[in-house]
ZARO-860992 format. One record per residue (C-alpha): z, y, x; residue in one letter. Coordinates in steps of 0.2 Angstrom, whole numbers, padded with zeros to 4 digits, always signed. Each point is the difference from the previous one (the first is absolute). Layout:
! ZARO-860992
ZYXA/...
! end
This chain:
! ZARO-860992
-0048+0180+0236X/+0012-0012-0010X/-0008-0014-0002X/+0000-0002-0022X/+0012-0012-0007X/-0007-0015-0007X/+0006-0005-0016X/+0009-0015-0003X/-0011-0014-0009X/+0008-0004-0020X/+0010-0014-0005X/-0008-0014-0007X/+0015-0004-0010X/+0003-0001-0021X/+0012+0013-0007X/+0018-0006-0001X/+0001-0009-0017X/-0019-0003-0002X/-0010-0013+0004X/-0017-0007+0000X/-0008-0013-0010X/-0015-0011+0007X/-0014-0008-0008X/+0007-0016-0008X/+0016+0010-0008X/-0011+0012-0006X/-0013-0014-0010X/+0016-0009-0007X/+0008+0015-0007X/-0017+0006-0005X/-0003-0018-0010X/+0017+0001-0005X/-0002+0018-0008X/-0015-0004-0008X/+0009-0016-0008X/+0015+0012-0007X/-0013+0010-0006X/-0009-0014-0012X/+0016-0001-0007X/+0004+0016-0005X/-0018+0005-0005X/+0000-0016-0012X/+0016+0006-0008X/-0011+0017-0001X/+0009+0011+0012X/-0013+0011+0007X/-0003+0006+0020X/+0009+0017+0006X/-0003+0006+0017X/+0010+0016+0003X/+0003+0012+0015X/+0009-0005+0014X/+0008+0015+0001X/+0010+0011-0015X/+0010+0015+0002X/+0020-0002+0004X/+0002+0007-0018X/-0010-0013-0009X/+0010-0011+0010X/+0015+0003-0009X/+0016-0006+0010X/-0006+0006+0017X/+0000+0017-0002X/+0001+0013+0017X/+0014+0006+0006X/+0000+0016+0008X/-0011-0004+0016X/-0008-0017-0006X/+0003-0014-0011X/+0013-0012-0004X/-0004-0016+0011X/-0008-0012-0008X/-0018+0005+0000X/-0012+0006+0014X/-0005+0019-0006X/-0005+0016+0005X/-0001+0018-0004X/-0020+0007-0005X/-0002+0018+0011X/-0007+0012-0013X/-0005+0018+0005X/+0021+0004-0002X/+0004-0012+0011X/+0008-0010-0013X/-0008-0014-0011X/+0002-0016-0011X/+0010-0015+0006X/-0011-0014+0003X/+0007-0020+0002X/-0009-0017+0001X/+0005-0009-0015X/+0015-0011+0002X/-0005-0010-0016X/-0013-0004-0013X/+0012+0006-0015X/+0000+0017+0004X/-0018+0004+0002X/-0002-0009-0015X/+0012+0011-0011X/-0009+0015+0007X/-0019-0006-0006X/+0008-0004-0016X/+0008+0016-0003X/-0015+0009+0006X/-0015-0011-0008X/+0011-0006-0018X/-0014+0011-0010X/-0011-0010+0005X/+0006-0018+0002X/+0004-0014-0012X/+0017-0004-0006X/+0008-0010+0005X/-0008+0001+0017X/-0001-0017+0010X/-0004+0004+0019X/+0000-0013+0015X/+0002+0010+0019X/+0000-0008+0016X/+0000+0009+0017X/+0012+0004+0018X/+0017+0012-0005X/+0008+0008+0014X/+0020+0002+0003X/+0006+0009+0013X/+0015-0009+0002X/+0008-0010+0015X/-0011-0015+0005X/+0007-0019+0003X/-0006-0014+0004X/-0012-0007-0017X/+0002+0018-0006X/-0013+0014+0002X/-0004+0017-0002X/-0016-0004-0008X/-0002-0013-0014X/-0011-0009-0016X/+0007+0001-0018X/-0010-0006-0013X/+0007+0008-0017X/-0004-0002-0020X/+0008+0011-0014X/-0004+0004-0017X/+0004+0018-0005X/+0002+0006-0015X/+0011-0013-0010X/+0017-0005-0004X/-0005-0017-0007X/+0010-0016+0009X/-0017-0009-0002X/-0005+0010+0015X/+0013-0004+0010X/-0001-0019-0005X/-0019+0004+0004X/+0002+0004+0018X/+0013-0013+0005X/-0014-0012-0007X/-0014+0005+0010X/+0011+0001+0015X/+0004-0020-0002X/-0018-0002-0003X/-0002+0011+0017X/+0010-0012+0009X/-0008-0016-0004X/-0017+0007+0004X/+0005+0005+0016X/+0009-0016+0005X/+0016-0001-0007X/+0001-0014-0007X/+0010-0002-0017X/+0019-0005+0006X/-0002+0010+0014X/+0006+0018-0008X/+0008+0007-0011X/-0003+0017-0012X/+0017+0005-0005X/+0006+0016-0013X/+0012+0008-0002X/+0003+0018-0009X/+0008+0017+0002X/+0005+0004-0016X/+0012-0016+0002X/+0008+0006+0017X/+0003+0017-0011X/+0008-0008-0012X/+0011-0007+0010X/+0006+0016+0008X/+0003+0005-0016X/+0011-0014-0001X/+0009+0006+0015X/+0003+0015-0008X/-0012+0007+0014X/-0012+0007-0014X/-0001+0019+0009X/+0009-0001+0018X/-0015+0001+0011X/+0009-0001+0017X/+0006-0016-0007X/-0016-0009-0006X/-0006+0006+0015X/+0013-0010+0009X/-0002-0014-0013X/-0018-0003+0004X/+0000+0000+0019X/+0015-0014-0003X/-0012-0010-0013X/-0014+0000+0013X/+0009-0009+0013X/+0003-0014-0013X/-0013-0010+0009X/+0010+0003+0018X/+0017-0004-0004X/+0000-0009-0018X/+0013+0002-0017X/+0016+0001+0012X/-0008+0012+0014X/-0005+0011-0014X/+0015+0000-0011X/+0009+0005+0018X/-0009+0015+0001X/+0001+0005-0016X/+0017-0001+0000X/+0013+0003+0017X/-0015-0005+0013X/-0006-0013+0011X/+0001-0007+0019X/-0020-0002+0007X/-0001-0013+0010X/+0001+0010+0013X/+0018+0002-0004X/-0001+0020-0003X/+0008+0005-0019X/-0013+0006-0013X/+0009+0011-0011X/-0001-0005-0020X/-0005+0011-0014X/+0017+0000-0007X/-0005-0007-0018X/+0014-0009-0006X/-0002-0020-0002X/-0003+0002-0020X/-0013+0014+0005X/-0010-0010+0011X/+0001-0018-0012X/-0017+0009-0011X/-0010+0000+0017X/+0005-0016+0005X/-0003-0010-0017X/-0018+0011+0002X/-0003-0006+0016X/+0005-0021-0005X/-0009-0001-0016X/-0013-0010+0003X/+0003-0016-0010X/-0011-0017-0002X/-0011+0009-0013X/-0006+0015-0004X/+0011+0004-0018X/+0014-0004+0010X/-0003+0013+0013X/-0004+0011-0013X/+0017-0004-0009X/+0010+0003+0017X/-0008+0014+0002X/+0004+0009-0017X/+0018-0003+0004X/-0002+0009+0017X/-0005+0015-0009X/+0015-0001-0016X/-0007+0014-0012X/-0012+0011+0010X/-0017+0002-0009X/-0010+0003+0017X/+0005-0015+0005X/-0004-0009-0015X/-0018+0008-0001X/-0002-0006+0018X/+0005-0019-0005X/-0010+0003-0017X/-0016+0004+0015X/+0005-0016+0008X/-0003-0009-0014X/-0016+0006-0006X/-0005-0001+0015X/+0005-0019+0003X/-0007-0002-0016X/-0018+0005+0005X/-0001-0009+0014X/+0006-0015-0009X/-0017+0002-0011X/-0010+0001+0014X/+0005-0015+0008X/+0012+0007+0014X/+0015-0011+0000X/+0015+0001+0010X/-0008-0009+0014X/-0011+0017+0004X/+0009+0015-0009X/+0021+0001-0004X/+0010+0010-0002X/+0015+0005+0014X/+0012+0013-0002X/+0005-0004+0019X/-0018+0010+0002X/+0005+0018+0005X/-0014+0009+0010X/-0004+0015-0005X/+0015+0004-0012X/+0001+0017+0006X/-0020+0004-0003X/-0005-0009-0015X/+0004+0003-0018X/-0002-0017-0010X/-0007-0018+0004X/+0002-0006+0019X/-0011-0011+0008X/-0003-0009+0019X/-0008-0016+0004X/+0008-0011+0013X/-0007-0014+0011X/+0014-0015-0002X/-0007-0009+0012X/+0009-0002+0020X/-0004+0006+0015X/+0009-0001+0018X/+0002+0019+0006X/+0002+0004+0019X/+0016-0009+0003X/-0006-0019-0008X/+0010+0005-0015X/-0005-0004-0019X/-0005+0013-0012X/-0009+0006-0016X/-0014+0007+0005X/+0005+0016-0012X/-0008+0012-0012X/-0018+0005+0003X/-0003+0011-0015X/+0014+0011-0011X/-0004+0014-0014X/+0005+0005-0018X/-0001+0014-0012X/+0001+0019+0005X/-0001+0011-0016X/+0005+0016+0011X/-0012+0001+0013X/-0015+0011-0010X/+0012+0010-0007X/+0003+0011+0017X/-0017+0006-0004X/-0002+0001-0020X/+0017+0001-0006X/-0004-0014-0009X/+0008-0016+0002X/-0016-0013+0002X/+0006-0018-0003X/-0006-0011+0017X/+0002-0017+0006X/-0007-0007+0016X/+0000-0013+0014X/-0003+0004+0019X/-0005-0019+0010X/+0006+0003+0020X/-0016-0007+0007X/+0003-0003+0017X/+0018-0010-0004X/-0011-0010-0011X/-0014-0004+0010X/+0016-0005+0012X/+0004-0014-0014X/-0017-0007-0001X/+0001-0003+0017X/+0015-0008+0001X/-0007-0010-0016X/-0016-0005+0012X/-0010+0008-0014X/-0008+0011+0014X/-0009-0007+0018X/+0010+0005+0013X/-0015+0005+0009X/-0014+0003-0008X/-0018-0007+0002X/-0013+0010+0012X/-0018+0000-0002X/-0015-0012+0004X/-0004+0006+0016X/-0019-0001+0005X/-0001-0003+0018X/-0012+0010+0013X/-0011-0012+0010X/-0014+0014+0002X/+0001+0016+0001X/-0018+0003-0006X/+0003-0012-0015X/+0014+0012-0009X/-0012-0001-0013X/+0001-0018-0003X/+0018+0002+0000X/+0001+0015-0012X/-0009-0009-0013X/+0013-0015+0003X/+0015+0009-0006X/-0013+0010-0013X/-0002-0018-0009X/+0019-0004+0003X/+0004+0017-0009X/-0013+0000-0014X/+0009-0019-0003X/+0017+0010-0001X/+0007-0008+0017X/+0009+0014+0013X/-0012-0002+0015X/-0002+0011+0015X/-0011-0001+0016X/+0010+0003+0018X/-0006+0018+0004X/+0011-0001+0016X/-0008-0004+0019X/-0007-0019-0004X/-0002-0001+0017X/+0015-0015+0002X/-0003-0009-0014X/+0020-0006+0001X/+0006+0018-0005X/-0009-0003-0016X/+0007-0015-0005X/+0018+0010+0006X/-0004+0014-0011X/-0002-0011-0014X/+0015-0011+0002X/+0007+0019+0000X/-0008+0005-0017X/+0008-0016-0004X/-0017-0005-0007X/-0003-0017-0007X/-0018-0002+0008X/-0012+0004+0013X/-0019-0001-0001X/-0009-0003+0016X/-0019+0001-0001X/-0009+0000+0019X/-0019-0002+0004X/+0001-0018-0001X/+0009+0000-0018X/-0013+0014-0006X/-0018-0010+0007X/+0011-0016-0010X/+0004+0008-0018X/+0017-0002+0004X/+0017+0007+0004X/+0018-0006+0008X/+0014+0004-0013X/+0017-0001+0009X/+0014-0005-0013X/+0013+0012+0009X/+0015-0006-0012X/-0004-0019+0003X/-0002+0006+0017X/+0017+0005+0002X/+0007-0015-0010X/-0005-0013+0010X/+0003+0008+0017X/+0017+0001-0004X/+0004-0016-0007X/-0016-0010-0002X/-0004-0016+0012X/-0014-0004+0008X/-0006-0009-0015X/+0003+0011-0012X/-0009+0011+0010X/-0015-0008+0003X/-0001-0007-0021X/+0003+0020-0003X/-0009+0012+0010X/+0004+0017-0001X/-0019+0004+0003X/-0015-0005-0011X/-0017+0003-0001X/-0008+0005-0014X/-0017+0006-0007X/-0005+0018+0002X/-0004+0000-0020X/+0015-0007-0005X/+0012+0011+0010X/+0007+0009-0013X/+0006-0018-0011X/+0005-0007+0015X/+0012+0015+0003X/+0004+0000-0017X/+0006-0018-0001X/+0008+0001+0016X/+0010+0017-0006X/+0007-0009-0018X/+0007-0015+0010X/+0001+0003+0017X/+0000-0019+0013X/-0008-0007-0014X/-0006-0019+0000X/-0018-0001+0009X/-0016-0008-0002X/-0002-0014+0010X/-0011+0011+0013X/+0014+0013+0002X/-0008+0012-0012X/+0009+0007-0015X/-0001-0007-0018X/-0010+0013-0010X/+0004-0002-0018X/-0016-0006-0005X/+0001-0015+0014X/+0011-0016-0002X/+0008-0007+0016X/+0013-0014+0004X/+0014+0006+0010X/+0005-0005+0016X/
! end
């Protein structure tokens, strides 16, 4: 008889384009979500939590072809009794979802309606390195009016965002532009209904960032060399065509009227684009009321993300500060948050055009900045750990950590072997915690306890002298009943000054320093 085949074990490996997040990523977005979320719910913006998945048609742009879907989403076909069902994707942004509840719930929801949404979108798109399948947006929109003070609304809130984070003021940058005025100057091209040509017109305004005024007046015109040498052929607008996009692309002066005044003669006569300046300005205006001056909030025609999805006022916020990237080299750290105003989206569902303006904050790209700011630990900080002397005295142990928690310190009791007591102390230095309690028989029948300062610990055996050493021991001894101050103090200045016994200064004792 055939002896069965066995079958091969699984992979222990994360999907390509996927990864997983540990413990301290996790908190810090966590505390870094519930700070965004402050924000937003003190400028009144209320929590939505919608599904994770929507069907294809909902979706909007990715709709299925004749087997499957357009890339870009991860879906799949339901099964009904015919063998044939509704298209199903994970949602690929929270803006979509959110036009859907509104279109299905506007009976009974205020308006304007002001939502907040925060949660993972999935993109099944080719994976790179700092770019992943799966990723955190954190979104705010109000639905439900055409009024610039919305729009001057949000760009506020998402300066305010990024000083409560940790981006400091001088650090970034929230700047606006608008699509009316990029319409009005095709208009001045004489582009007004040639749609292969906008087309053409925008992808070449995009790469404005890349390859600045003379690249982009290349392409627009007879083409380019790459720096590759290869020949990137132009758009074929003749030089007097392509002067409106240029003069839109430079206008940024000094001072915001002079923008304003370059940019009326960008678009000549066109009245979109003079309604999109007129927005500019009221919007400019409002923010100048608020207290958000220049050195926050500007306005930059050069901003051109999302000209080919938004209808009016564009917005991004970008962190000015440098960084070194792979190769040593200095850069802007870059954009971290973009959005604007998107009147047509509810309309696929009502027929009705729904003014809507919103903002969408890249979450792990910013919790990247804080980092490289030093706003966030590097590592982060473990439990106490409650050493094991005793197997039969785990009780005494639990109600250690008990006191330590109801006190509001992290604390945990080693529930591995405490058979060599070293592996506890390496399992803490694991946990990267900050100390060890050590409580053995003698300790008990002596109403006290060992309390080893890992962090001071560390210090001194890496650069301490024997002096130092002795003046600062890393271990102290401390009442039983005074375990939890001790702690306390020891965890809001860590190797701080001792009494002249070694013991930790409580707060309610006086000591001369060493």
């Amino acid at each position: 008889m055939a002896k069965p085949k066995k079958q091969p074990r699984p992979k222990a490996v994360t999907p390509k384009g996927f990864r997983d997040y540990f413990g301290q990523e996790v908190t810090q977005r966590t505390e870094m979500l519930r700070a965004i979320a402050d924000v937003y719910h003190r400028y009144g913006f209320d929590a939505l939590e919608s599904s994770a998945v929507e069907t294809v048609e909902a979706l909007g742009k990715f709709l299925p072809d004749v087997d499957r879907p357009n890339e870009g989403v991860f879906a799949w076909q339901e099964v009904d009794e015919n063998d044939k069902g509704d298209w199903m994707a994970l949602r690929y942004d929270l803006t979509a979802p959110l036009a859907r509840v509104y279109a299905q719930h506007r009976n009974d929801l205020p308006t304007p309606y002001r939502r907040y949404a925060m949660g993972p979108v999935w993109r099944n798109e080719k994976p790179g390195p700092g770019r992943y399948r799966q990723f955190y947006q954190c979104d705010a929109d109000t639905v439900g009016t055409a009024s610039m003070a919305a729009d001057a609304e949000i760009c506020a809130m998402l300066s305010d965002t990024l000083e409560t984070v940790g981006i400091p003021r001088g650090d970034y940058l929230v700047r606006v532009n608008n699509r009316k005025v990029l319409n009005g100057v095709l208009e001045a091209m004489g582009l007004g209904e040639d749609v292969a040509a906008r087309d053409n017109v925008l992808r070449t305004i995009d790469k404005f960032d890349k390859v600045g005024e003379q690249g982009v007046r290349e392409l627009l015109t007879k083409g380019r060399l790459d720096a590759s040498g290869a020949f990137i052929d132009g758009v074929g607008l003749s030089e007097d065509q392509a002067e409106p996009v240029i003069a839109f692309l430079t206008s940024k002066a000094a001072e915001t009227a002079g923008t304003l005044a370059n940019l009326r003669a960008a678009v000549g006569d066109s009245k979109i684009g003079a309604d999109g300046i007129a927005e500019l300005e009221q919007i400019g205006t409002l923010l100048d009321a608020g207290g958000y001056g220049a050195d926050r909030i500007e306005i930059d025609p050069s901003v051109v993300r999302g000209l080919g999805y938004y209808t009016g006022p564009v917005y991004e916020a970008e962190l000015t500060f440098e960084i070194f990237d792979e190769k040593g080299r200095k850069r802007q750290f870059g954009s971290v948050s973009g959005g604007g105003r998107y009147d047509d989206l509810v309309k696929r569902f009502t027929g009705q055009e729904v003014p809507a303006t919103g903002v969408s904050i890249g979450v792990d790209r910013l919790l990247a900045a804080l980092r490289e700011k030093g706003r966030i630990a590097a590592q982060a900080t473990g439990p106490v750990v409650v050493t094991v002397m005793d197997r039969d005295r785990m009780a005494d142990y639990q109600a250690m950590v008990t006191e330590l928690r109801n006190a509001g310190i992290r604390a945990e009791v080693y529930l591995g072997n405490p058979k060599n007591f070293g592996n506890q102390l390496k399992y803490a230095d694991k946990r990267n915690s900050p100390i060890a309690v050590i409580e053995g028989g003698d300790e008990k029948a002596n109403g006290i306890v060992q309390i080893k300062d890992l962090i001071l610990g560390a210090k001194l055996a890496k650069d301490a002298s024997l002096a130092e050493w002795r003046e600062n021991p890393s271990q102290i001894t401390a009442k039983r009943s005074e375990l939890v101050a001790t702690i306390h103090a020891l965890l809001e200045n860590p190797g701080q000054v001792r009494n002249e016994d070694g013991s930790v200064a409580l707060p309610n004792q006086s000591f001369e320093g060493n």
